[in-house]
C-alpha positions in Angstrom: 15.8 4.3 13.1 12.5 2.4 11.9 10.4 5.0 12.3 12.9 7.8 11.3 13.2 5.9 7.5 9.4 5.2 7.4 8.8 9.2 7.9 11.4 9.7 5.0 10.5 7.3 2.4 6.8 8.7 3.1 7.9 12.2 2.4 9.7 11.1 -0.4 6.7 9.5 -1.5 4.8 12.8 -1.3 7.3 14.7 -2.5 7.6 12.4 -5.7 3.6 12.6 -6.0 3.5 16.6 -5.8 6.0 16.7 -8.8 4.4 14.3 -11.0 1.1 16.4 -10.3 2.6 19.8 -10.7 4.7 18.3 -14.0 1.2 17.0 -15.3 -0.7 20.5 -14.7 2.1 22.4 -16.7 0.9 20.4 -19.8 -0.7 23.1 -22.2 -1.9 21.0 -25.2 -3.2 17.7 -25.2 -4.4 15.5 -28.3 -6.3 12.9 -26.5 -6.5 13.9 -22.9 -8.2 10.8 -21.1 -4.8 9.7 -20.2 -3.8 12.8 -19.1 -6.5 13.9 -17.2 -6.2 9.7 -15.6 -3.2 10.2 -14.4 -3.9 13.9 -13.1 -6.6 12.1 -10.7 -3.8 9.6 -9.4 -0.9 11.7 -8.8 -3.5 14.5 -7.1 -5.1 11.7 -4.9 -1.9 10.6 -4.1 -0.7 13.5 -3.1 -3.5 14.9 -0.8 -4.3 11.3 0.7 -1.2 10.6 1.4 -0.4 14.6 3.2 -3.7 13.2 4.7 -2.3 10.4 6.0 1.0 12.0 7.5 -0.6 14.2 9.0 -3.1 12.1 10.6 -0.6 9.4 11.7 2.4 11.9 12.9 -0.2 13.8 15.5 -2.7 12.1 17.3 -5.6 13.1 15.4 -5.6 9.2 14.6 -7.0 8.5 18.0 -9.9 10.9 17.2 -10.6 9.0 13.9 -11.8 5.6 15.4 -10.2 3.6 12.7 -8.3 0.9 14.7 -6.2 -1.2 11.8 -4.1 1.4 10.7 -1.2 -0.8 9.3 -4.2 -2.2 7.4 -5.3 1.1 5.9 -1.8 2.3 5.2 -0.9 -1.1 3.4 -3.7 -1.2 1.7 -3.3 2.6 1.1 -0.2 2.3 -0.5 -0.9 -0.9 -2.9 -3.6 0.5 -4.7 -2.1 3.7 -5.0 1.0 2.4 -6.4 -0.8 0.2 -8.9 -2.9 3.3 -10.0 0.5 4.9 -10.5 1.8 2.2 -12.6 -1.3 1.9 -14.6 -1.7 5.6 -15.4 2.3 6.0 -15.6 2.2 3.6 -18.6 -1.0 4.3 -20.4 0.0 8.0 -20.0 3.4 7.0 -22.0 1.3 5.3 -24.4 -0.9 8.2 -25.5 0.6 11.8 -25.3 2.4 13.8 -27.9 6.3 13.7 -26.3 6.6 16.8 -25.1 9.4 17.4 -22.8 7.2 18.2 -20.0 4.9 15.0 -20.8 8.3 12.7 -20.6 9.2 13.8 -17.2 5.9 13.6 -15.7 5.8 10.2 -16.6 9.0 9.5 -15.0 8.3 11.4 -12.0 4.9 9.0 -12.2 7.2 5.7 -12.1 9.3 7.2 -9.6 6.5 7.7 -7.4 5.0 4.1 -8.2 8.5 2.6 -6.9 8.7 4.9 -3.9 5.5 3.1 -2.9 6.6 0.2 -4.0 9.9 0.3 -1.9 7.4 1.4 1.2 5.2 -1.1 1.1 8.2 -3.8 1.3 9.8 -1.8 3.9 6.5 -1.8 5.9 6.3 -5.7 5.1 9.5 -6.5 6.5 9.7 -4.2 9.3 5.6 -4.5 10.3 4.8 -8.3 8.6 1.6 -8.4 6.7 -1.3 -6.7 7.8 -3.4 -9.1 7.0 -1.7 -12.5 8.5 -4.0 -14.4 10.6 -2.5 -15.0 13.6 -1.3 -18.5 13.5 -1.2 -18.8 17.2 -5.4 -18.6 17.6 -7.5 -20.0 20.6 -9.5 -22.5 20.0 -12.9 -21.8 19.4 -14.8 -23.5 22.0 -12.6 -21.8 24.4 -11.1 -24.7 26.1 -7.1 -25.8 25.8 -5.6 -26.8 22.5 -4.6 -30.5 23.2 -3.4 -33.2 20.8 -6.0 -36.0 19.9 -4.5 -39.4 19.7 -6.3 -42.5 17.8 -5.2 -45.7 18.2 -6.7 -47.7 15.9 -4.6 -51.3 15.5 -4.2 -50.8 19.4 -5.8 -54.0 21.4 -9.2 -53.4 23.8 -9.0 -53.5 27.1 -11.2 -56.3 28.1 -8.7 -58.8 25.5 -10.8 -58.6 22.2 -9.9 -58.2 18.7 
């Protein structure tokens, strides 16, 4: 069930992404097109890095990669990408000229920033964070953890104070 919901929300999220992307190619005019052409690069990266990603992840091409902290680089991944998302989303709003098409590529932009967002806690609370140390370590001079005791007020052996 796990795995089944993580493959959907990350379709979801790619599905969200494509739209934005497509939405934000089908502007024709643009006054100042900085924001535009911003959130262009995020919704395209987000798109093809994250095909990348499912496709790398659902065959086993990621055992050909050599990259061993996957939850890592999917966490990580997903974080940035959806704070890129937010940030061009919103300065995107800011700056166009409110055309219809405009409007609901920005939505389509915050939609795909909370799809991410709703990932990355559903990876957090199904996975823990990836990047947790292990609070359950060895000590370093390899020997047995054990439990120092200091008596200090105790009395010596031989009688004195």
């Amino acid at each position: 069930l796990v795995c089944w919901f993580q493959v959907l929300a990350s379709f979801c999220v790619e599905l969200l992404s494509f739209v934005a992307f497509v939405l934000e190619e089908t502007v024709n005019t643009c006054l100042r097109c900085l924001p535009l052409y911003f959130f262009e690069f995020v919704s395209c990266t987000a798109f093809l890095f994250t095909a990348l990603l499912l496709v790398l992840l659902a065959t086993s091409l990621h055992e050909k990669v050599g990259i061993s902290c996957w939850p890592k680089v999917d966490f990580l991944y997903s974080a940035i990408i959806a704070l890129l998302f937010l940030i061009s989303s919103i300065v995107f709003a800011a700056d166009n000229s409110s055309s219809s098409v405009e409007v609901i590529a920005v939505v389509f932009g915050i939609l795909s920033c909370a799809a991410f967002v709703v990932d990355l806690v559903f990876f957090v609370r199904t996975n823990g964070f990836p990047f947790k140390k292990d609070q359950n370590t060895e000590p370093r001079n390899g020997g047995p953890a054990q439990a120092e005791e200091q008596k200090l007020n105790a009395p010596m052996a031989n009688g004195a104070d």
